[in-house]
Every structure is written in C-alpha cells, then in structure tokens.
The first five atom37 places (N, CA, C, CB, O) and aatype in JSON, in Angstrom:
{
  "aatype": [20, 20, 20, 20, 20, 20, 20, 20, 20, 20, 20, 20, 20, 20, 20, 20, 20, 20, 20, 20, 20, 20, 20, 20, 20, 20, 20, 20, 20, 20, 20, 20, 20, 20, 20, 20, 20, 20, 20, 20, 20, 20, 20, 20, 20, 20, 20, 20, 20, 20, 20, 20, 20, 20, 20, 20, 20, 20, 20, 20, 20, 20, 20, 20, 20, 20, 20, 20, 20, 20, 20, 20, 20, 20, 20, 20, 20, 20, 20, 20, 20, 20, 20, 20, 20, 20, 20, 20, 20, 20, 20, 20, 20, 20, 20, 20, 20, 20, 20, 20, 20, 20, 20, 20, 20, 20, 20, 20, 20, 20, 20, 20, 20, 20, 20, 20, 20, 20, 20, 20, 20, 20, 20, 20, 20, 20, 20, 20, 20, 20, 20, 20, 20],
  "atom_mask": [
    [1, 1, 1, 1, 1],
    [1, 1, 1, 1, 1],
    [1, 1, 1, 1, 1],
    [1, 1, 1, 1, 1],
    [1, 1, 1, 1, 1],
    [1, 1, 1, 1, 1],
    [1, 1, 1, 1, 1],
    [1, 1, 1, 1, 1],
    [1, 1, 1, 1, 1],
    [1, 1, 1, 1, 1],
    [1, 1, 1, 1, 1],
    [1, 1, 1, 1, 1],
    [1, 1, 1, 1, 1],
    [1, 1, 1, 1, 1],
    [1, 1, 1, 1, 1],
    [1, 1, 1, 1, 1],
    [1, 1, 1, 1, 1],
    [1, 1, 1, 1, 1],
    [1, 1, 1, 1, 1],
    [1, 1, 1, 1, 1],
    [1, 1, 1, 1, 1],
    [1, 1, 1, 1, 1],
    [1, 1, 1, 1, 1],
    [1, 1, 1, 1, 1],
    [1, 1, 1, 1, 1],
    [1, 1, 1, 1, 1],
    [1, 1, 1, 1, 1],
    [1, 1, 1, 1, 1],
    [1, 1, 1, 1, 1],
    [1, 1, 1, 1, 1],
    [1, 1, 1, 1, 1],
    [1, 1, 1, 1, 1],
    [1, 1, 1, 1, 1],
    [1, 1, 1, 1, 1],
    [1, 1, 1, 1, 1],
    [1, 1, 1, 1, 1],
    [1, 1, 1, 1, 1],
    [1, 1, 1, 1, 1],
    [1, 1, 1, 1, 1],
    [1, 1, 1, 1, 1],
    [1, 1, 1, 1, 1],
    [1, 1, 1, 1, 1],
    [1, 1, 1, 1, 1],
    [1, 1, 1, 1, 1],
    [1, 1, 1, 1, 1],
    [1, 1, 1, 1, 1],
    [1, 1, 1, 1, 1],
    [1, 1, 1, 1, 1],
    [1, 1, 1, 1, 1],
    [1, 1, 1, 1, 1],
    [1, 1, 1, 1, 1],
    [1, 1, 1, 1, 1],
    [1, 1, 1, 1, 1],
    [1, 1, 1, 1, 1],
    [1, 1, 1, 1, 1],
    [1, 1, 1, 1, 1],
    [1, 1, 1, 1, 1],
    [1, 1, 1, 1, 1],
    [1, 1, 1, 1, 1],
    [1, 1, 1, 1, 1],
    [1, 1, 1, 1, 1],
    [1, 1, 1, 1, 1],
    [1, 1, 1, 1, 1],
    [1, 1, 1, 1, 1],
    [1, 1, 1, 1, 1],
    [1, 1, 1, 1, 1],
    [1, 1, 1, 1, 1],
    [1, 1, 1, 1, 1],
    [1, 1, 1, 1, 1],
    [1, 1, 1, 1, 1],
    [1, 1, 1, 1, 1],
    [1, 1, 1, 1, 1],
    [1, 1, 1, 1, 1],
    [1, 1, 1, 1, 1],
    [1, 1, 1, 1, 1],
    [1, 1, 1, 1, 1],
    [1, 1, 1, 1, 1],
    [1, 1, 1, 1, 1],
    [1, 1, 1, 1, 1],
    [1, 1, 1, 1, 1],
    [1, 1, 1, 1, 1],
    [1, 1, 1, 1, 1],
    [1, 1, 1, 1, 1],
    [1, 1, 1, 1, 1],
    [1, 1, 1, 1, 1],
    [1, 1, 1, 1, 1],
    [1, 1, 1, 1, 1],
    [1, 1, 1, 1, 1],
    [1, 1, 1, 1, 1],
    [1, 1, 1, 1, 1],
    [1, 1, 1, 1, 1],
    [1, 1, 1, 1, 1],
    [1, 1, 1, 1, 1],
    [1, 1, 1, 1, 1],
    [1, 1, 1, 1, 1],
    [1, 1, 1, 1, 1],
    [1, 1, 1, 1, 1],
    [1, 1, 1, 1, 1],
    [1, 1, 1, 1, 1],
    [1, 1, 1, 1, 1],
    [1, 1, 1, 1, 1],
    [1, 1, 1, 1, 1],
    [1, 1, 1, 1, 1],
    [1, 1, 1, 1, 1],
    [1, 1, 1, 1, 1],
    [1, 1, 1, 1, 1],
    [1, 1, 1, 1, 1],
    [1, 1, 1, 1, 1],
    [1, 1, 1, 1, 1],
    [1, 1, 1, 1, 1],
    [1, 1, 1, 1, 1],
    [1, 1, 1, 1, 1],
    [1, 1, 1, 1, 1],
    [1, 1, 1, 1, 1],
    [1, 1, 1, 1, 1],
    [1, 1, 1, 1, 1],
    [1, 1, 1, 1, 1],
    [1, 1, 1, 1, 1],
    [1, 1, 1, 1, 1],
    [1, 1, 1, 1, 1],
    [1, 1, 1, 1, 1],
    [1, 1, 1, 1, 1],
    [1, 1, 1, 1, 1],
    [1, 1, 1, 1, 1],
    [1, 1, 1, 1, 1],
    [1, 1, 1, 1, 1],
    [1, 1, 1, 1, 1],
    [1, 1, 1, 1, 1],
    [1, 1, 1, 1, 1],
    [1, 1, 1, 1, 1],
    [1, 1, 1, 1, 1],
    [1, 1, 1, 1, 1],
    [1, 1, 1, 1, 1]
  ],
  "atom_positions": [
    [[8.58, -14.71, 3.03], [7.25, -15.21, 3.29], [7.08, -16.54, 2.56], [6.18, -14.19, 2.84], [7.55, -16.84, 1.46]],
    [[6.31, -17.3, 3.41], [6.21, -18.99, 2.52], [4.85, -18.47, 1.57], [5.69, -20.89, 3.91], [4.07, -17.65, 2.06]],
    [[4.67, -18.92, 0.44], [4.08, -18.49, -0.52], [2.99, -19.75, -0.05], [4.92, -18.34, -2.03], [3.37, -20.89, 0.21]],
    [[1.22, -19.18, 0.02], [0.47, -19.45, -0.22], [0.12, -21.55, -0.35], [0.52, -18.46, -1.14], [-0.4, -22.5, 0.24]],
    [[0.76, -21.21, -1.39], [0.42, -22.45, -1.87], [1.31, -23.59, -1.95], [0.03, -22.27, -2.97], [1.14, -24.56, -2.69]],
    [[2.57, -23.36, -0.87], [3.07, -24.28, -0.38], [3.08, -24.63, 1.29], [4.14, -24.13, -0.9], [2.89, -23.72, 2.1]],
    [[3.3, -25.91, 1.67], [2.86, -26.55, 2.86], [4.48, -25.84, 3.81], [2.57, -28.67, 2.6], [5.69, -25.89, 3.55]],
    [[3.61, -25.21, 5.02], [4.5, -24.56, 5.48], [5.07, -25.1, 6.84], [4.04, -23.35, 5.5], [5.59, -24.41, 7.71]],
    [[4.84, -26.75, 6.85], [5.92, -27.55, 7.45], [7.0, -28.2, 6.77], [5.41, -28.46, 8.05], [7.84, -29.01, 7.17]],
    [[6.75, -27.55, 5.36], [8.25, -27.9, 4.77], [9.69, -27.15, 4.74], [8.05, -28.03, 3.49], [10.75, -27.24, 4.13]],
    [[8.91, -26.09, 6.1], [10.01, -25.27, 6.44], [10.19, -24.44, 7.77], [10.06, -24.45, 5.46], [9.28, -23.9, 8.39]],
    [[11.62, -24.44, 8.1], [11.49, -24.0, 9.2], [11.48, -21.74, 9.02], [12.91, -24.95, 10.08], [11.98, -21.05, 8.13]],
    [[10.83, -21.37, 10.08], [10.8, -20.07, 9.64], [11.3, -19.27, 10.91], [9.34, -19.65, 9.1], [11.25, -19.94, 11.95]],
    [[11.74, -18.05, 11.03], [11.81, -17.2, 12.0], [11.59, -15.77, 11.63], [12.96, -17.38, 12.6], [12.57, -15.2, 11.16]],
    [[10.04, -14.83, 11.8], [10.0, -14.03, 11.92], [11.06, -12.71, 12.1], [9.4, -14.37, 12.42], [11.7, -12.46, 13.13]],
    [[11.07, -12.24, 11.31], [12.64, -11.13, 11.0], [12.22, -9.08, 11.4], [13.13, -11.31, 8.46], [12.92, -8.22, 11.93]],
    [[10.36, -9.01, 10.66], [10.16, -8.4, 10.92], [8.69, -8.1, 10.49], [11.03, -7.94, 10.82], [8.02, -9.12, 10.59]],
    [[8.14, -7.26, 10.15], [6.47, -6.38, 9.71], [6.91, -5.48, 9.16], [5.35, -5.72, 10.85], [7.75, -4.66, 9.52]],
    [[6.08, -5.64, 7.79], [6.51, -4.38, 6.78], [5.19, -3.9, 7.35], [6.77, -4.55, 4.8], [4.28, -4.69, 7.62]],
    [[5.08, -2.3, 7.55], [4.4, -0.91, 7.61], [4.39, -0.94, 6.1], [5.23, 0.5, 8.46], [5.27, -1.43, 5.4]],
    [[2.8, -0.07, 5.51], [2.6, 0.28, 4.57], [1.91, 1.64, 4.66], [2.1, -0.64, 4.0], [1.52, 1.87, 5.8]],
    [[1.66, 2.6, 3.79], [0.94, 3.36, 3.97], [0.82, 3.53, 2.74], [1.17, 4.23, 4.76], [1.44, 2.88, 1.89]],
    [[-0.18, 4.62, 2.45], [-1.21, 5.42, 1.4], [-0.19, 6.55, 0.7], [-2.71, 6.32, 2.34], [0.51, 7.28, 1.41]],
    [[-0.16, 6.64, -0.82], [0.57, 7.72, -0.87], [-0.3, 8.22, -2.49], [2.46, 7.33, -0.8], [-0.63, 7.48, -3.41]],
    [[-0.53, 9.9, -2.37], [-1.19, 10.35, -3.25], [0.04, 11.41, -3.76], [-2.64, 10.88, -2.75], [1.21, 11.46, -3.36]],
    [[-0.83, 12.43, -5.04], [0.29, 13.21, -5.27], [-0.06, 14.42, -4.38], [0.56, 13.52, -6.82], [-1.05, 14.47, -3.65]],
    [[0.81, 15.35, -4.52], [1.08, 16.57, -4.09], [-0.28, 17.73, -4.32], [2.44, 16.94, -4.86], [-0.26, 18.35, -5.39]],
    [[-0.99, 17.9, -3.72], [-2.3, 18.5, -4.1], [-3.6, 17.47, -4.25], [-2.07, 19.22, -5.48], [-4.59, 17.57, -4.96]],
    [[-3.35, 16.81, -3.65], [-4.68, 15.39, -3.62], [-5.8, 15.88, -2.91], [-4.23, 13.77, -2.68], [-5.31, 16.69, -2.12]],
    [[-6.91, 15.86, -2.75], [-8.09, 16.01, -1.37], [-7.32, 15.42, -0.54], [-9.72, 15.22, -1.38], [-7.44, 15.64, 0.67]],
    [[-6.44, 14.61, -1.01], [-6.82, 13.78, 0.92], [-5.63, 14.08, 1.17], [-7.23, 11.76, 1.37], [-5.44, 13.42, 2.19]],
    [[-4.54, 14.7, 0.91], [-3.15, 15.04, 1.08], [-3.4, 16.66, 2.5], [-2.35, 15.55, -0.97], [-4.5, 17.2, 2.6]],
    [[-2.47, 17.0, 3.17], [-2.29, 17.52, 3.73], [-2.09, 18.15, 5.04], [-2.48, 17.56, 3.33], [-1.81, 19.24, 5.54]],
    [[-2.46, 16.57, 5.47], [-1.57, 16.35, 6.85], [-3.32, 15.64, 7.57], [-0.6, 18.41, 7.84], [-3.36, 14.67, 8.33]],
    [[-4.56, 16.39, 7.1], [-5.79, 15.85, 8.16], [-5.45, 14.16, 8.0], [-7.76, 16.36, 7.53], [-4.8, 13.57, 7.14]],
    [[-6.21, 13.64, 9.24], [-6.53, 11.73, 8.99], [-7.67, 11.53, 8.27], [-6.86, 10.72, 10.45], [-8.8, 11.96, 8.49]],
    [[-7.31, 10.93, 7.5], [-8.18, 10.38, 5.97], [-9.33, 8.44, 7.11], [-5.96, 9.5, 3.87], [-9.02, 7.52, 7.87]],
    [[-10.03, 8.74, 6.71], [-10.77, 6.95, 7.12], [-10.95, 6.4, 6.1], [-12.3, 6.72, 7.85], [-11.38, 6.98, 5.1]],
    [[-10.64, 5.01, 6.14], [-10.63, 4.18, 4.91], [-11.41, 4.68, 3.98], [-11.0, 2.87, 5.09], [-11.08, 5.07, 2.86]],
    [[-13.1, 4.67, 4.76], [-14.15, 4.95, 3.79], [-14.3, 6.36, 2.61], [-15.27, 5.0, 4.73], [-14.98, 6.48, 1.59]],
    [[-13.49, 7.14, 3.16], [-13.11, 8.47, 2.22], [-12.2, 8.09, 1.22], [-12.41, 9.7, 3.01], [-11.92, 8.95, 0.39]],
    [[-11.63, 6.91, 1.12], [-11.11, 6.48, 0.21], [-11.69, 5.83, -0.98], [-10.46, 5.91, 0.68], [-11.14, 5.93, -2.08]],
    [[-12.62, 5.26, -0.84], [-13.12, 4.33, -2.0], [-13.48, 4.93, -2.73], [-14.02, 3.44, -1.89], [-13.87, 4.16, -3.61]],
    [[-13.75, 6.48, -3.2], [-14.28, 7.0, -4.26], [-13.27, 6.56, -5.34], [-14.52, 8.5, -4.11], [-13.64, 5.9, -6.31]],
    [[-11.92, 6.96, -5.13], [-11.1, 7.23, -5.64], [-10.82, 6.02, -6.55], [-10.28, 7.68, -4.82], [-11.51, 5.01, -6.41]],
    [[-9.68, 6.08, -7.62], [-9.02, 5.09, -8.57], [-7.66, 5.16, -7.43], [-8.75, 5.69, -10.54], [-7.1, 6.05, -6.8]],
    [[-7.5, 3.45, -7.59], [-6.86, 3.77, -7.1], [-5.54, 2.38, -7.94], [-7.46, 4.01, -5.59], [-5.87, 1.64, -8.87]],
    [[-4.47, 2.37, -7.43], [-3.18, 1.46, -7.91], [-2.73, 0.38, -7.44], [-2.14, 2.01, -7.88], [-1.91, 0.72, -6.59]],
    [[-2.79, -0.97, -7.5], [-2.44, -2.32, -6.61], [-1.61, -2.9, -7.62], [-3.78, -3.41, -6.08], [-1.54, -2.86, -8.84]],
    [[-0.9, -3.57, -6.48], [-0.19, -4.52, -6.91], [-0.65, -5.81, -7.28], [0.57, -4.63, -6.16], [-1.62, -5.9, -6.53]],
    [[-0.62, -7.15, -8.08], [-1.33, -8.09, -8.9], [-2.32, -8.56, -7.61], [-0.28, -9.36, -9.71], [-1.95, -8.21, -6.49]],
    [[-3.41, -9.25, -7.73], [-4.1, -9.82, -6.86], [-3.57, -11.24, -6.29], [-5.3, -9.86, -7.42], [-3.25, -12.13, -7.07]],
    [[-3.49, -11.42, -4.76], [-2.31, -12.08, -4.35], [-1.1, -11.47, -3.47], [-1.81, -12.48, -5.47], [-0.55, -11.88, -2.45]],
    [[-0.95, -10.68, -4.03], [0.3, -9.67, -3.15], [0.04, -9.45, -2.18], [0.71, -8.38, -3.49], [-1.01, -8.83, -1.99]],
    [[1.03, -9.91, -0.88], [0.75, -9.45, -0.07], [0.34, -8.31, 0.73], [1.14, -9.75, 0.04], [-0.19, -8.24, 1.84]],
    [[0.84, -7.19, -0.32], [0.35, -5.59, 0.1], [-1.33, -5.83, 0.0], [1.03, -4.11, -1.23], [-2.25, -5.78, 0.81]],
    [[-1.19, -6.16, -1.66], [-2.69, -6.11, -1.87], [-3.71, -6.89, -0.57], [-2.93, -6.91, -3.4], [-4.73, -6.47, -0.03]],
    [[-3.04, -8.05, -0.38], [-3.96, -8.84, 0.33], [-4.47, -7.94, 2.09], [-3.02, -10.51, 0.51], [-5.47, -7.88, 2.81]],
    [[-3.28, -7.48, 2.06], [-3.44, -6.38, 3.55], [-4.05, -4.97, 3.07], [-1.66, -5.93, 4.41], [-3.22, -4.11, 3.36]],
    [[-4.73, -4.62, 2.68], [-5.05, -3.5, 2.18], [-6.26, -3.83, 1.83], [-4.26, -2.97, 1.24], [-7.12, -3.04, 2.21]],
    [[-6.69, -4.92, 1.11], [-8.31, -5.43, 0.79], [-8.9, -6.03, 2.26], [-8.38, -6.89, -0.57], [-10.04, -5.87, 2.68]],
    [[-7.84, -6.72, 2.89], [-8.33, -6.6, 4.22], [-8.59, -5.55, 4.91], [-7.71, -7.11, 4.88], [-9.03, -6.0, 5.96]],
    [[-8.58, -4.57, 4.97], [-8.36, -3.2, 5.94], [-10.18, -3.01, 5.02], [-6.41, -1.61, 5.52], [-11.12, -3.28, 5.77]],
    [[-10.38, -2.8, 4.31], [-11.62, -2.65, 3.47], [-12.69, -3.79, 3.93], [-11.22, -2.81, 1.82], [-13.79, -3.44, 4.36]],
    [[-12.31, -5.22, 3.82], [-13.26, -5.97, 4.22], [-13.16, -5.98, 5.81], [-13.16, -7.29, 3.55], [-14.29, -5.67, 6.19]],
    [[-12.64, -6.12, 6.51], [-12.95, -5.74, 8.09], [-13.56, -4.9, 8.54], [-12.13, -5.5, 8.76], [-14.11, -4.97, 9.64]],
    [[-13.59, -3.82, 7.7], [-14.66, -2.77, 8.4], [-15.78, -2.26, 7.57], [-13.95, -1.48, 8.87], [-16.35, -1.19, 7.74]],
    [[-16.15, -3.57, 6.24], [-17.49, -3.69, 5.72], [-17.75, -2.62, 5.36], [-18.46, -4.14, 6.48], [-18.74, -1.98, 5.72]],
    [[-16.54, -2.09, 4.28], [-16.17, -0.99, 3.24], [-15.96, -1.92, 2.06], [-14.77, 0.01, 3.63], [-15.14, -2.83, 1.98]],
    [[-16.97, -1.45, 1.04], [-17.12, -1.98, -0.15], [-15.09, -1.83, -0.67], [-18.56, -0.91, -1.16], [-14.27, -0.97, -0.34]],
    [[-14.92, -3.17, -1.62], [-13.74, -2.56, -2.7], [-13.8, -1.59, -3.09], [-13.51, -3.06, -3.8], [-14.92, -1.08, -2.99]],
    [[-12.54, -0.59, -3.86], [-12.71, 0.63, -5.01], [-12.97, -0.25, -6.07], [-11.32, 1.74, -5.38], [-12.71, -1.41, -6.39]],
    [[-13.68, 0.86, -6.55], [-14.57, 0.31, -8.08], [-13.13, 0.37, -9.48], [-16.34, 1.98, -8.63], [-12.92, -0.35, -10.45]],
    [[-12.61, 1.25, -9.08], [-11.61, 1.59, -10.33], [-10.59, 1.09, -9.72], [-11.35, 3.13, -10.88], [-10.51, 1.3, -8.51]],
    [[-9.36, 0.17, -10.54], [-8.6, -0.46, -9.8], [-7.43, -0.65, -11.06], [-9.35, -1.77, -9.05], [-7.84, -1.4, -11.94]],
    [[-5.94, -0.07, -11.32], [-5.22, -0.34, -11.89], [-4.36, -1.46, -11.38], [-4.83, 0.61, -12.15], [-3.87, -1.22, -10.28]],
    [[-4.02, -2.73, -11.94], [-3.18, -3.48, -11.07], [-1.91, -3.74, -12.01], [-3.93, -4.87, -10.5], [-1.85, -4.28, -13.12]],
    [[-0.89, -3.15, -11.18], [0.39, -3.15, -11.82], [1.63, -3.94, -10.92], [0.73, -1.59, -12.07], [1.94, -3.27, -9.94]],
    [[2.06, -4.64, -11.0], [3.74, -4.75, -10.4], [4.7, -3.89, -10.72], [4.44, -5.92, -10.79], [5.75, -3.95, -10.08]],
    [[4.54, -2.87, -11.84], [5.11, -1.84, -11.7], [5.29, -0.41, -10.48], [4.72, -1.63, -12.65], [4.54, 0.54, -10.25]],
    [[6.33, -0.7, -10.01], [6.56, 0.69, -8.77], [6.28, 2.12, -10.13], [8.98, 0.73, -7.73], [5.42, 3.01, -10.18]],
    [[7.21, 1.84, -10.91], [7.06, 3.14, -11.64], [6.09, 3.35, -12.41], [7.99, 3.41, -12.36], [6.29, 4.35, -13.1]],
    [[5.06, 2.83, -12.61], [3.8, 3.32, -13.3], [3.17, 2.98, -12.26], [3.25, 2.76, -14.69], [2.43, 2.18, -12.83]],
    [[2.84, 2.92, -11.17], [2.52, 3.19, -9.94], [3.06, 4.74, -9.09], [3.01, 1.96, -9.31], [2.29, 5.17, -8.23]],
    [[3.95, 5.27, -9.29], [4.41, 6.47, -9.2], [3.7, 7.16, -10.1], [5.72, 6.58, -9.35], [2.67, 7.81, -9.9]],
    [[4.61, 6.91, -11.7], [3.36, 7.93, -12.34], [2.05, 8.03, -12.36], [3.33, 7.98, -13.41], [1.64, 9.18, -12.51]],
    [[0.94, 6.89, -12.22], [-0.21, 6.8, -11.75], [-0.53, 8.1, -10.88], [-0.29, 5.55, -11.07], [-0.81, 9.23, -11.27]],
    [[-0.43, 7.65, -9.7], [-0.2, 8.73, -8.43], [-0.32, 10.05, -8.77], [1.19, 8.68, -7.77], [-1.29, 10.79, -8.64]],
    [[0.77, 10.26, -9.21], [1.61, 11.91, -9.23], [1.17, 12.41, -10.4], [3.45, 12.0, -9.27], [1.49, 13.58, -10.6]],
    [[0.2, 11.62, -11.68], [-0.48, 12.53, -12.91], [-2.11, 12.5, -12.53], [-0.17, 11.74, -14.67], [-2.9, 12.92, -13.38]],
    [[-2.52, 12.08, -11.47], [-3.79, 11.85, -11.0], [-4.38, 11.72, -9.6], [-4.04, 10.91, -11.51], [-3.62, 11.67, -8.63]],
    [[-5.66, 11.67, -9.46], [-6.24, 11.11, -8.14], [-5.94, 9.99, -7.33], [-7.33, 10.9, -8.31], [-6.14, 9.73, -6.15]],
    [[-5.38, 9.37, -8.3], [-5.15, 7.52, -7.82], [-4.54, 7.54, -6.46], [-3.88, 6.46, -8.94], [-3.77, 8.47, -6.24]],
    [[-4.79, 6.51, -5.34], [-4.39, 6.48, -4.29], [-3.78, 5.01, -4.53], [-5.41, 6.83, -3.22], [-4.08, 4.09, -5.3]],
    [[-2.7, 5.21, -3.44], [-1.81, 3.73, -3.68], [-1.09, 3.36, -2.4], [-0.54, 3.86, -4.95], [-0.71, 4.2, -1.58]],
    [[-0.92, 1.96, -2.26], [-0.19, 1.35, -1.23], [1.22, 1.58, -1.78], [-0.6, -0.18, -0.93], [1.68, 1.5, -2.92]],
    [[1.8, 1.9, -0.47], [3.23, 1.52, -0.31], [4.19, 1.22, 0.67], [3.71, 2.18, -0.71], [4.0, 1.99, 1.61]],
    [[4.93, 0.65, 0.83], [5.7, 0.61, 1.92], [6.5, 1.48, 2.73], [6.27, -0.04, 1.7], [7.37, 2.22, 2.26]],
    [[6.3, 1.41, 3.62], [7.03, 2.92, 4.18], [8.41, 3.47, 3.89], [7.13, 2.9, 5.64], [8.88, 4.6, 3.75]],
    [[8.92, 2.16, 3.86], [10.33, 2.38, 3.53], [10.3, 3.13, 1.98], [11.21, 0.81, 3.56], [11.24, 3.87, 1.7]],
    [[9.27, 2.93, 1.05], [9.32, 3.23, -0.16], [8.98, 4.97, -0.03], [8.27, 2.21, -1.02], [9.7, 5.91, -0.38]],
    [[7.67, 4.99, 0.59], [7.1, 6.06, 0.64], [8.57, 7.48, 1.39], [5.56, 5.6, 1.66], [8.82, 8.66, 1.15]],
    [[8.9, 6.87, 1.9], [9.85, 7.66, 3.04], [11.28, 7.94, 1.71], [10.42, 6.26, 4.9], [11.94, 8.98, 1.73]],
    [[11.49, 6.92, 0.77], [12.2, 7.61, -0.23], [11.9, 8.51, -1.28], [12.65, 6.9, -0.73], [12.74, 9.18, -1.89]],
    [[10.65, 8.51, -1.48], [9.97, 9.34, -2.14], [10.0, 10.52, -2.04], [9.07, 9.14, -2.1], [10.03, 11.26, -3.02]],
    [[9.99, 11.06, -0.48], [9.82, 12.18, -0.01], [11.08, 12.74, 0.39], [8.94, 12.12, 0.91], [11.18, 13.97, 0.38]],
    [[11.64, 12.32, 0.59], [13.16, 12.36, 0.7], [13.84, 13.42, -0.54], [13.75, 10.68, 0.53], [14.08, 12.88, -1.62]],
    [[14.06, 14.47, -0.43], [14.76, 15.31, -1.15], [16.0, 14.91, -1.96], [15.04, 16.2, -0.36], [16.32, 15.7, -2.84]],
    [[16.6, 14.05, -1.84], [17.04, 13.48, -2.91], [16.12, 12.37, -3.45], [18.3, 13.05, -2.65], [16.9, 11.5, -3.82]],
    [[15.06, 12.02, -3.64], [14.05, 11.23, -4.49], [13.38, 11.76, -4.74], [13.45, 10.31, -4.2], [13.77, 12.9, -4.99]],
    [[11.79, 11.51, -4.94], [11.03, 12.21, -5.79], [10.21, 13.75, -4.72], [9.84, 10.9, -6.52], [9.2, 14.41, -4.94]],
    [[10.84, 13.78, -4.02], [10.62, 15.03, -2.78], [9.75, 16.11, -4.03], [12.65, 15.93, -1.89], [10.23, 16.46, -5.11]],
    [[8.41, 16.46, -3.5], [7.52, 17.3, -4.31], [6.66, 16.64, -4.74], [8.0, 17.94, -5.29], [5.6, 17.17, -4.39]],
    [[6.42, 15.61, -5.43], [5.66, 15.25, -6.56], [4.72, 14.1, -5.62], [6.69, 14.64, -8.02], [3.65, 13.82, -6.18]],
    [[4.92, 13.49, -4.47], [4.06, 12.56, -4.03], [4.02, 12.74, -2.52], [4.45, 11.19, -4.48], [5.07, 13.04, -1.96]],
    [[3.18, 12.63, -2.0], [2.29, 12.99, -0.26], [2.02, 11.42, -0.04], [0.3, 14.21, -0.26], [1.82, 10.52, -0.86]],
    [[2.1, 11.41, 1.77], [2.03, 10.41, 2.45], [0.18, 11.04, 2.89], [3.49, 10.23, 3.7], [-0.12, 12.23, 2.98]],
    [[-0.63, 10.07, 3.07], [-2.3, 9.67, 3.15], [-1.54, 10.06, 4.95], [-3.21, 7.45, 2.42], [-0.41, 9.6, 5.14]],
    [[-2.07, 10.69, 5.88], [-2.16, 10.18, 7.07], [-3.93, 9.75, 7.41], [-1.46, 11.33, 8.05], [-4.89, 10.52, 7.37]],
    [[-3.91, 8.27, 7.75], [-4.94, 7.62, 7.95], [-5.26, 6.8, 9.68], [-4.79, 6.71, 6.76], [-4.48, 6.45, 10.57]],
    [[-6.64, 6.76, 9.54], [-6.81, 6.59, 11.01], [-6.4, 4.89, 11.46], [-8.55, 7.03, 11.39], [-6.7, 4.29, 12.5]],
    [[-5.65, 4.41, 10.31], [-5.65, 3.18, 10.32], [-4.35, 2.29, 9.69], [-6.82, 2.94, 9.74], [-3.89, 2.94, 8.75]],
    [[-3.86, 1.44, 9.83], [-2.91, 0.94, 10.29], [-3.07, -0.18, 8.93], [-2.97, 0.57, 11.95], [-4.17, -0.7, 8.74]],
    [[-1.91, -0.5, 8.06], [-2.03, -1.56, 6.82], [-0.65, -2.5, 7.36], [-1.83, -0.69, 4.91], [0.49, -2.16, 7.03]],
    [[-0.83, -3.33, 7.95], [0.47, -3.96, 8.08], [0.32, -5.29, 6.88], [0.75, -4.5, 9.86], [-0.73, -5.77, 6.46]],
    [[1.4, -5.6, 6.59], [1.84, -6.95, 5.69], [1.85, -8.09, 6.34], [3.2, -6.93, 5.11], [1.7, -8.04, 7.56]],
    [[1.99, -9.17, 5.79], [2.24, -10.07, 6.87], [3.64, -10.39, 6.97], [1.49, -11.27, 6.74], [4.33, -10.41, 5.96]],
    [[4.22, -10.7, 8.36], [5.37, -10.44, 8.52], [6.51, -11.68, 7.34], [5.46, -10.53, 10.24], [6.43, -12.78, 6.8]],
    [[7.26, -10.8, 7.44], [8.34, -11.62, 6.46], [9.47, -12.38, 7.6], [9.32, -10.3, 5.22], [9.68, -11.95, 8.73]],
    [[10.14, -13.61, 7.0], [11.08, -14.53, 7.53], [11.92, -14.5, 7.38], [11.09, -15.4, 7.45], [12.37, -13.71, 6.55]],
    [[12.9, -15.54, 8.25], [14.16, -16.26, 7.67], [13.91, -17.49, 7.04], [15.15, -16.55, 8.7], [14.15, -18.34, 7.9]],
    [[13.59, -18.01, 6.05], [13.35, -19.51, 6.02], [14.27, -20.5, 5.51], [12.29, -19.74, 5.34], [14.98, -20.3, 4.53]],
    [[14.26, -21.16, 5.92], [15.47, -22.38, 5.86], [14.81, -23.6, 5.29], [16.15, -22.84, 7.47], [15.45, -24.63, 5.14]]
  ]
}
C-alpha cells in the first residue's frame, strides 16, 4: 500500500489483492456462537485496534462511521498481535483481524479453543494492497 502521505504518482502500482478482516472474540463471548452480530451490538464492548492510521483500523472506523454508529468508548490500541490475543481471550474485548490470521487461530494446531470468529452482518475489507515499483 502507498502510505498516506506520499504522492502516489511517484509510483507505479498493480493491485495484487483485498485483505478480508473479521471480528474475533474469545470462546464464550455474547456475541460468539455462530448468530450474526450488527455493528451496533458491538459498541458496548472494549474493544482492541491497531495504532490510529492502520489500515485495519481505518476500515473498521469506517464500517462505524457509514452507518452513523457512534466509536467504542473503550479502546486499547496496540500493534501488538499478541496482547491483542491475550486481550481477547482474558476478556470481552472485541478485535479486528485478518482472516488469514483469524483462520490460524482456530486452526487446531494454533490457538484452536481459546478465540471465536464474530459472524457479522457486515463486511470490513482493507484497502487493497499492491505491487509497487
């Protein structure tokens, strides 16, 4: 991805793909257990982001401001994956992740037990990532 704050005719780019993200709580959450969760059942919660800027973050605060759903009030912001895991899995906290991440998690050789995929009525895509030259 061309970062923000550089001029992005200083490069040529070719779309490679769209990271999928989804919601992942721990194992026994309210919102865990297969029903579809709506954004707005979310905001009670604490929840875990990545620094402000990130592109997860930035797709995920969008999904909130598009459908004129206040921010969560409680907000840990970590670049840590692993205190983002433990977050999660010792608490309520709800958190973005990438599917590819989430899908190792659950995965019986990874942390299989301890963390649940959010199924939500709604869709967090990233913005797509490049080739850039």
């Amino acid at each position: 991805r061309i970062p923000d704050d550089l001029n992005p005719r200083l490069f040529e780019s070719r779309v490679i793909g769209v990271e999928k993200a989804c919601l992942i709580v721990r194992r026994g959450h309210p919102l865990a257990g297969g029903n579809v969760v709506r954004l707005e059942d979310t905001a009670a919660y604490d929840w875990v982001f990545q620094s402000g800027g990130s592109p997860l973050r930035q797709a995920m605060e969008s999904n909130f401001l598009n459908r004129n759903i206040a921010l969560p009030d409680r907000i840990l912001n970590t670049s840590s994956l692993l205190l983002t895991l433990v977050m999660v899995a010792q608490s309520d906290a709800i958190a973005p992740v990438s599917v590819q991440v989430a899908k190792f998690i659950q995965n019986p050789d990874g942390l299989a037990g301890a963390i649940d995929v959010v199924q939500t009525e709604f869709d967090i895509e990233v913005r797509p990532y490049s080739l850039i030259t």
